[in-house]
C-alpha positions as CSV (number, residue, x, y, z in Angstrom):
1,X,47.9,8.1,-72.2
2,X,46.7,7.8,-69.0
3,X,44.4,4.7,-67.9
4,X,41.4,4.3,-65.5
5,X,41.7,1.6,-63.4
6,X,38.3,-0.8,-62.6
7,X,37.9,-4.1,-60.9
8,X,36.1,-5.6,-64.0
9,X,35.7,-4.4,-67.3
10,X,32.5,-5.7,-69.1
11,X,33.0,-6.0,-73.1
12,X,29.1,-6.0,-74.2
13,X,26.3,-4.4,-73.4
14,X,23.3,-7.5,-74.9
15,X,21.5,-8.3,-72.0
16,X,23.9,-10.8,-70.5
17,X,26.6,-7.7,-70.1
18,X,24.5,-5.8,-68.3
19,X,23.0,-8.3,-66.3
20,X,26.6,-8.8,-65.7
21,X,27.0,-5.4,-64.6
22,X,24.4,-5.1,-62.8
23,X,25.2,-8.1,-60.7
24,X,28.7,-7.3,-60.0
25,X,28.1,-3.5,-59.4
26,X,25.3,-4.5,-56.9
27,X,27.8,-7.0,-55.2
28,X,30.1,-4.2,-54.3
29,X,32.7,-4.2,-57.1
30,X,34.0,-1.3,-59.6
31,X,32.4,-2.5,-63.0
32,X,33.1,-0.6,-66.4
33,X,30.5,-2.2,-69.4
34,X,30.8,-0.9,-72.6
35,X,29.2,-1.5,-75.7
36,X,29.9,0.1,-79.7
37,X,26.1,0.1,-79.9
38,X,23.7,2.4,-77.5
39,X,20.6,-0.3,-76.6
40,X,17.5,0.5,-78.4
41,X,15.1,-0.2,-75.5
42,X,11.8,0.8,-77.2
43,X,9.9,-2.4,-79.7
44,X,8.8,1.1,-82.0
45,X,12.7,2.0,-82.2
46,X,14.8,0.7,-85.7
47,X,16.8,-1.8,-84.8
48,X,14.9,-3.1,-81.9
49,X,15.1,-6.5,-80.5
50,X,11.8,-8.1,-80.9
51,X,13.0,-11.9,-79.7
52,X,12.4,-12.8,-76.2
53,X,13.7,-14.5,-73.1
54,X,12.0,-16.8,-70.7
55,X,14.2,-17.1,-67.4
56,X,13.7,-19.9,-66.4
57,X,13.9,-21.1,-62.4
58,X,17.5,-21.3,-61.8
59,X,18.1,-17.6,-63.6
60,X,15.7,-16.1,-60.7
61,X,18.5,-15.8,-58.1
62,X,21.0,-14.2,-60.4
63,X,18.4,-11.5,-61.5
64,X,17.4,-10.8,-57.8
65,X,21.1,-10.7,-56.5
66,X,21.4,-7.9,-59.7
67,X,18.6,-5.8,-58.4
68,X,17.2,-6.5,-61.3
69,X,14.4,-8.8,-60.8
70,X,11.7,-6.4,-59.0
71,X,11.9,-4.4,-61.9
72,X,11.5,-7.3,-64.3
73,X,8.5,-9.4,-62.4
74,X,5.6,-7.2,-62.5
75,X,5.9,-7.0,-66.5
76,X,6.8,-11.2,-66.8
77,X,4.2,-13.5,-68.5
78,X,4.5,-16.8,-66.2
79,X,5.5,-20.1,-68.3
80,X,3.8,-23.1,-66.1
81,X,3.0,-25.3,-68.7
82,X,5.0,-26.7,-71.7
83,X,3.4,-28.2,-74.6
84,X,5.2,-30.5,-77.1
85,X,3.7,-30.7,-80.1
86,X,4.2,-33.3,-83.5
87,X,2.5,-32.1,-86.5
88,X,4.8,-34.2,-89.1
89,X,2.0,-36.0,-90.5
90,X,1.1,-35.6,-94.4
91,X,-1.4,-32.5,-93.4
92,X,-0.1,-29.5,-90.6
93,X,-2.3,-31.0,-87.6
94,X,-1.2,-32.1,-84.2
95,X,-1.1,-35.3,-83.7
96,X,0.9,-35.7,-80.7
97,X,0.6,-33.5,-78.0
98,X,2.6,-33.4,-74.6
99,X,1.9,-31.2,-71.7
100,X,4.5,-30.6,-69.1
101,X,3.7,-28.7,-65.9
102,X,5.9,-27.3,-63.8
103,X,3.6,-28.3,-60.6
104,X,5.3,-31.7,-61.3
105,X,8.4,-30.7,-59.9
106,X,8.1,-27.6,-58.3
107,X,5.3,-24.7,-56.9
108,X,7.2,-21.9,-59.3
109,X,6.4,-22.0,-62.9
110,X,8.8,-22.8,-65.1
111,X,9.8,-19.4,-66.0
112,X,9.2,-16.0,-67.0
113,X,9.0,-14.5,-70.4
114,X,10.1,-10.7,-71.4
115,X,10.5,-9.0,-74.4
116,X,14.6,-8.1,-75.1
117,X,13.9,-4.8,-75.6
118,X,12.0,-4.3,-72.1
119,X,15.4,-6.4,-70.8
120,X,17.7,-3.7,-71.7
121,X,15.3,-1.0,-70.6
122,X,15.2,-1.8,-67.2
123,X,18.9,-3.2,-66.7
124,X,19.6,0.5,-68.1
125,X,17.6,1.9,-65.2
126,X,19.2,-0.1,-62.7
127,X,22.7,0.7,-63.8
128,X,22.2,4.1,-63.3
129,X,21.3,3.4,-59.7
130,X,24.7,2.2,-59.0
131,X,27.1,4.5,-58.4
132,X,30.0,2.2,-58.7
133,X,28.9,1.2,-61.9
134,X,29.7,2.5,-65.3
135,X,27.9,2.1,-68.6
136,X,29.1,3.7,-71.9
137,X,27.3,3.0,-75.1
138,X,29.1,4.1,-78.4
139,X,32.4,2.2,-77.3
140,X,34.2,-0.4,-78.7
141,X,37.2,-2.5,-76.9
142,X,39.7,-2.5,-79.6
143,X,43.2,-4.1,-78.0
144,X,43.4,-6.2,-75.4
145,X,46.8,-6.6,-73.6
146,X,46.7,-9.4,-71.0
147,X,49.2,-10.0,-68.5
148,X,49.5,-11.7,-64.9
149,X,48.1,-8.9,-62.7
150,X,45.6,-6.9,-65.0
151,X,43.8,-7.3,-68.5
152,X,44.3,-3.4,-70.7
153,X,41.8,-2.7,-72.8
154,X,41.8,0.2,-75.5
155,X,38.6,1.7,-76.3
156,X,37.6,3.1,-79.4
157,X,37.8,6.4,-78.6
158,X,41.4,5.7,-77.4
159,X,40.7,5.5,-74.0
160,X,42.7,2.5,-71.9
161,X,41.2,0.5,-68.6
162,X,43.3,-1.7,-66.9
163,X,41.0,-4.0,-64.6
164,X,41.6,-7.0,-62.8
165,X,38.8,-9.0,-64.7
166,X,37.7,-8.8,-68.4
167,X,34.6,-10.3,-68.8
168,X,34.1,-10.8,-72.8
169,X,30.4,-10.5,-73.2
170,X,30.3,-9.3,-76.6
171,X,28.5,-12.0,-78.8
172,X,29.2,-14.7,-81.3
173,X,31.9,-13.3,-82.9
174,X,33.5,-11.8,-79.9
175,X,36.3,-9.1,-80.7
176,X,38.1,-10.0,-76.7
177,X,37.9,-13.7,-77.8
178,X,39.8,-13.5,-80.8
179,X,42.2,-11.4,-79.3
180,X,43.4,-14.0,-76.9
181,X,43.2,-16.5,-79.6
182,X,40.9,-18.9,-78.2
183,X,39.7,-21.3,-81.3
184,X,35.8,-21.6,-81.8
185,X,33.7,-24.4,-83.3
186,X,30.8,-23.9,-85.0
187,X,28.3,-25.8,-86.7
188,X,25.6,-24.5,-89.4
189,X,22.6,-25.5,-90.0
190,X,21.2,-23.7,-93.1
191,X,18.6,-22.5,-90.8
192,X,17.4,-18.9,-90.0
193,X,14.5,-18.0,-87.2
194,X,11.8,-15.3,-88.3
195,X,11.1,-13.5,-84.7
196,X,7.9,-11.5,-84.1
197,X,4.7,-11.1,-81.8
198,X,1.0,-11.7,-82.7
199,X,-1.8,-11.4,-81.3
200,X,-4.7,-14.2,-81.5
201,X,-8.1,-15.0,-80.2
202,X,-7.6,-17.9,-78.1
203,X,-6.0,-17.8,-74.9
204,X,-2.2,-19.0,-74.3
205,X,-3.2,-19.7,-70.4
206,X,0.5,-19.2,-69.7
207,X,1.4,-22.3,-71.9
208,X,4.3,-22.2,-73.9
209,X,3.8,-24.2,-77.0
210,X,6.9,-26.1,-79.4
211,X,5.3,-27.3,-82.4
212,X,7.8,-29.6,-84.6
213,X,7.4,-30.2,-88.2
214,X,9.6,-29.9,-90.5
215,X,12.6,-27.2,-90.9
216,X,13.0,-26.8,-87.3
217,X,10.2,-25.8,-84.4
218,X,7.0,-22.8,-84.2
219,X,7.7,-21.6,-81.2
220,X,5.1,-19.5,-79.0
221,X,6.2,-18.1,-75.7
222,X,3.2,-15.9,-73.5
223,X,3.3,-12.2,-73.4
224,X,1.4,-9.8,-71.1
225,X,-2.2,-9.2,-73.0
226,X,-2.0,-5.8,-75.3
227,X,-5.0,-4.0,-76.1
228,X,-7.3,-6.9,-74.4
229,X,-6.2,-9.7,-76.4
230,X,-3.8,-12.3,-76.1
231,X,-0.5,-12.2,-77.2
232,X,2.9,-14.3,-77.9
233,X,6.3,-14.0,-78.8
234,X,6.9,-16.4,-82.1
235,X,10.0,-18.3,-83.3
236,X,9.9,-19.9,-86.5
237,X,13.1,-21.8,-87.6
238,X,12.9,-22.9,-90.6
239,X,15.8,-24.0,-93.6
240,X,17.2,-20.5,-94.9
241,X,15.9,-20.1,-98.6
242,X,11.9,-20.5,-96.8
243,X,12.9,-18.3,-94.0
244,X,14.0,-15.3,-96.5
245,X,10.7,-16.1,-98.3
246,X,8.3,-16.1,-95.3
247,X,10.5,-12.7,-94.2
248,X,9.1,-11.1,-97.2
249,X,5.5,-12.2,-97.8
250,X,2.8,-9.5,-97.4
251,X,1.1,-9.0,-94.4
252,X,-1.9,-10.7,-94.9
253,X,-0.2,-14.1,-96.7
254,X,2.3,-14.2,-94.3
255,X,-0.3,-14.4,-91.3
256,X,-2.2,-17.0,-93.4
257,X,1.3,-19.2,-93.7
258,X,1.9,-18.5,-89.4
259,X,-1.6,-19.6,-88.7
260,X,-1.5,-22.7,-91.1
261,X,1.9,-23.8,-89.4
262,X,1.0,-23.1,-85.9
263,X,-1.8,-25.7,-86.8
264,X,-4.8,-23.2,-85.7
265,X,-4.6,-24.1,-81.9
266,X,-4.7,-20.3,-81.3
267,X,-7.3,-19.2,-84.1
268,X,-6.2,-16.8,-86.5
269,X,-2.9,-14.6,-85.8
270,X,-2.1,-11.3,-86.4
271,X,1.2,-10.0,-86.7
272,X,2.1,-7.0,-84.2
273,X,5.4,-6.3,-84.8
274,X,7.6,-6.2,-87.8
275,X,9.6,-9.7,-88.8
276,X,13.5,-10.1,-87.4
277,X,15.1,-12.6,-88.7
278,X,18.6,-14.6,-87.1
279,X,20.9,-17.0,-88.2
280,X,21.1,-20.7,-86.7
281,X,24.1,-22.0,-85.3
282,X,25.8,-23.8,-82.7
283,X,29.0,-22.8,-81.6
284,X,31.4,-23.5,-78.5
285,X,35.0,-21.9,-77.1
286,X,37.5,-24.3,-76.9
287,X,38.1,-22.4,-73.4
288,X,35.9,-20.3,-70.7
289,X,38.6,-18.2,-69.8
290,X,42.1,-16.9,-70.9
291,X,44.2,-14.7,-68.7
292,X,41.9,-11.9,-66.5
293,X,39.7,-13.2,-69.0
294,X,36.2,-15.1,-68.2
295,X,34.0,-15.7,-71.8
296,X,30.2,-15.7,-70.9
297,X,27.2,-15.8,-73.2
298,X,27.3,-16.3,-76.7
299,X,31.4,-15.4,-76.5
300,X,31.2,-19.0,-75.0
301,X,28.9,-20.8,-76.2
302,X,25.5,-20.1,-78.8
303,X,22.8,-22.5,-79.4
304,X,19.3,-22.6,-81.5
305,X,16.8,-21.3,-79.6
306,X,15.2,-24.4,-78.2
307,X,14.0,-24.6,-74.8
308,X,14.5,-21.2,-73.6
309,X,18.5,-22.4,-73.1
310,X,20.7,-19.5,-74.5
311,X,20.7,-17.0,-72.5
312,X,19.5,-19.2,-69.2
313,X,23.1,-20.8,-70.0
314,X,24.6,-17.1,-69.9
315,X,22.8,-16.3,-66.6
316,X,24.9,-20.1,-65.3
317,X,27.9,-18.9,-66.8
318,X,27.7,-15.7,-64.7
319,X,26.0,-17.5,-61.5
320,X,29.4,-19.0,-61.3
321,X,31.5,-16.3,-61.9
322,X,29.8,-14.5,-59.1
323,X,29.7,-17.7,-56.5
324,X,33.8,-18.0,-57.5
325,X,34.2,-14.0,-56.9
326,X,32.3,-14.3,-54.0
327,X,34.9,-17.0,-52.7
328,X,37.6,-14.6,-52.3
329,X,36.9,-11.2,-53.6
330,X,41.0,-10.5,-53.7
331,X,41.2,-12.6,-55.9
332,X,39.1,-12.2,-58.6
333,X,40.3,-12.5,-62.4
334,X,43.0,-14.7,-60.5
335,X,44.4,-17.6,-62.3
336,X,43.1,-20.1,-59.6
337,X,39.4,-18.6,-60.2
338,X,39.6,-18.5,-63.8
339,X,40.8,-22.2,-64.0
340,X,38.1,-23.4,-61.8
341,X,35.4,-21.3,-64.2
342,X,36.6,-23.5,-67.4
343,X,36.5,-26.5,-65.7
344,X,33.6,-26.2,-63.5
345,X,31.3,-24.2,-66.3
346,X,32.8,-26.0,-69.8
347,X,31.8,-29.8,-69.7
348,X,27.8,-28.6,-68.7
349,X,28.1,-26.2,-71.6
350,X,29.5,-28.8,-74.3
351,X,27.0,-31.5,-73.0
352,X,24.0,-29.1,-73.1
353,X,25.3,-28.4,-76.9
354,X,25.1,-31.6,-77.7
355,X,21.7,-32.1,-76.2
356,X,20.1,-29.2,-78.6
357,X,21.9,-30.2,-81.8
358,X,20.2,-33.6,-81.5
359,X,16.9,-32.0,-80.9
360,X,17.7,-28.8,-83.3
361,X,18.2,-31.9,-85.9
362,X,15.2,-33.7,-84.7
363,X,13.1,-30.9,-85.4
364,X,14.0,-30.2,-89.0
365,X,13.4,-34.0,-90.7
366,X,11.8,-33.5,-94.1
367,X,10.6,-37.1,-95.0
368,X,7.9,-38.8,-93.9
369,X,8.9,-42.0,-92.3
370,X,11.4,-40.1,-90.2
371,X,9.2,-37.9,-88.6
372,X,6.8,-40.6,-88.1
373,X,9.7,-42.0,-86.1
374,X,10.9,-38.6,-84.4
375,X,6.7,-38.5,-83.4
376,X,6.8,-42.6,-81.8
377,X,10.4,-41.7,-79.9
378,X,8.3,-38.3,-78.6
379,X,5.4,-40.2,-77.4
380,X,7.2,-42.7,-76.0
381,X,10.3,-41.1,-73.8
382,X,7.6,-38.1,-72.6
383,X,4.9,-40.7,-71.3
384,X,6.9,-42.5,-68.8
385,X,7.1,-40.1,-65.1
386,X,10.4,-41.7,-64.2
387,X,12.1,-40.7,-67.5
388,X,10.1,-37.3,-68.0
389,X,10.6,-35.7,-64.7
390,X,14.2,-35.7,-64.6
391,X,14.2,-34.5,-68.2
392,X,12.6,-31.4,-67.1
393,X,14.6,-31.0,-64.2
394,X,18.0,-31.3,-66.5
395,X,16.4,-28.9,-69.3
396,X,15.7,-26.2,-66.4
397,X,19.1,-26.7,-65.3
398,X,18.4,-27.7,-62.2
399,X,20.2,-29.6,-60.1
């Protein structure tokens, strides 16, 4: 059978794929993404992702090099302030509360918050813009063939590529990986995360608010206001067997159980969209890159969602990729380039690993005296400038 030749062929279509794509395609090169799954980019579709993604400050460049980021902006909810808060005591109150504002270090906020399924919708859009840029939903890479001039791929439909870069974008249990047997190593948590949006009648004022307890962190991010009240997106980790039992409480007791644990700093919520719910673990490639072969996103590397890190970690992965491509176009999915991908990109992505495991752990301490101790070591390390403003600066990713 006959094969189409591309520059890079982009196994996955999530959002870091077709950022991907969109990046490369707007940077000049052939690009070929495809995905087994067409993207549901409606929140009313089945299927829908209702998590979202708050890019933060270093992300910006990468979106606006994609074309992607005038299309994003206008529909962002700006993150300026982030709000730790401790409610481990005996009753779900706060009792530590720390505010971190991105004026400290910097006139942007920390970073913007979209819904997924508004991601994939507009990176959709933009594809189609670039004529050097295919996207085919409904297809799965099958075989991969590697060898020193090209990476073949088969396609589920039969179809081969040969391109001079495969970029394995294709999630946590990545099909291209395991293919060129690089070894993983994960670590569970018996957590899951319930994801969902509410509405509430107190305003967020574009603060982003972590409140720890027990089981792992309530998480609300802003959202755009719907219908004239305030909104946010909601992560709630907690230890699997309570997660599957919050996933299925009526309406009207699970909203009581939200509002309880988000300790009533945003009055009563209402649930807006239906209850998603993901499993929590940490996992890292032994490698970045095989031969043609670059892993990015959660191929790489996945993490709890803590600190808006996973896919801002993608969006470095693929920063480099581009700066390295950019280098020396020629040579792109060259073994020179891939080597100095794995060992520019890998020891940042096992140290930040490390960094939200401890805090992932942190955050889900059942008894009493050590929380009282995770709520001293909070208020201590976060009240000292020195200490705190380089803390922010490293969780932003900035250098």
């Amino acid at each position: 059978m006959a094969r189409e030749q591309t520059d890079i062929l982009i196994s996955g279509g999530g959002v870091a794929g077709l950022t991907a794509a969109a990046a490369f395609g707007s940077a000049g090169f052939r690009v070929i993404c495809v995905d087994p799954t067409p993207p549901v980019t409606s929140d009313a579709e089945e299927g829908a992702d209702l998590r979202t993604t708050a890019f933060l400050q270093p992300s910006i460049p990468v979106l606006e090099a994609a074309g992607l980021w005038s299309r994003l902006a206008p529909q962002a909810a700006p993150l300026q302030i982030m709000r730790i808060v401790d409610a481990g005591g005996p009753e779900p109150e706060p009792r530590i509360v720390k505010d971190f504002d991105a004026a400290d270090i910097s006139d942007q906020p920390f970073g913007w918050n979209l819904p997924n399924w508004l991601l994939r919708r507009e990176m959709v859009a933009r594809l189609a813009e670039l004529p050097n840029v295919s996207f085919r939903p409904g297809l799965a890479t099958t075989a991969v063939l590697t060898r020193e001039a090209e990476a073949l791929a088969t396609l589920s439909d039969g179809s081969r590529i040969a391109a001079r870069l495969l970029i394995a974008a294709d999630g946590r249990g990545s099909a291209v990986r395991e293919a060129l047997g690089i070894p993983v190593r994960t670590l569970r948590y018996g957590q899951k995360a319930l994801a969902f949006a509410v509405s509430h009648p107190i305003p967020h004022q574009n603060v982003s608010t972590e409140i720890h307890r027990s089981g792992g962190p309530f998480t609300l991010v802003p959202l755009p206001d719907r219908n004239g009240l305030p909104c946010s997106a909601v992560v709630w980790m907690e230890r699997g067997p309570e997660a599957l039992r919050l996933a299925t409480l009526p309406v009207p007791e699970f909203e009581a159980a939200m509002t309880e644990r988000s300790c009533h700093l945003f009055g009563p919520l209402s649930l807006l969209t239906r209850r998603s719910l993901w499993p929590i673990i940490s996992q890292v490639a032994d490698r970045m890159s095989g031969e043609r072969t670059a892993l990015l996103a959660e191929a790489a590397h996945v993490v709890p969602p803590i600190g808006a890190q996973g896919l801002n970690m993608s969006l470095a992965d693929l920063r480099l990729l581009l700066d390295l491509s950019r280098d020396d176009p020629g040579q792109i999915g060259g073994r020179k380039m891939l080597a100095a991908y794995h060992r520019r990109r890998h020891p940042e992505v096992l140290a930040r690993v490390a960094g939200i495991d401890a805090l992932n752990r942190a955050s889900m301490l059942a008894p009493q005296p050590l929380r009282d101790a995770r709520a001293k070591t909070l208020d201590t390390l976060y009240s000292v400038s020195p200490i705190r403003k380089p803390v922010l600066r490293a969780g932003l990713g900035m250098r």
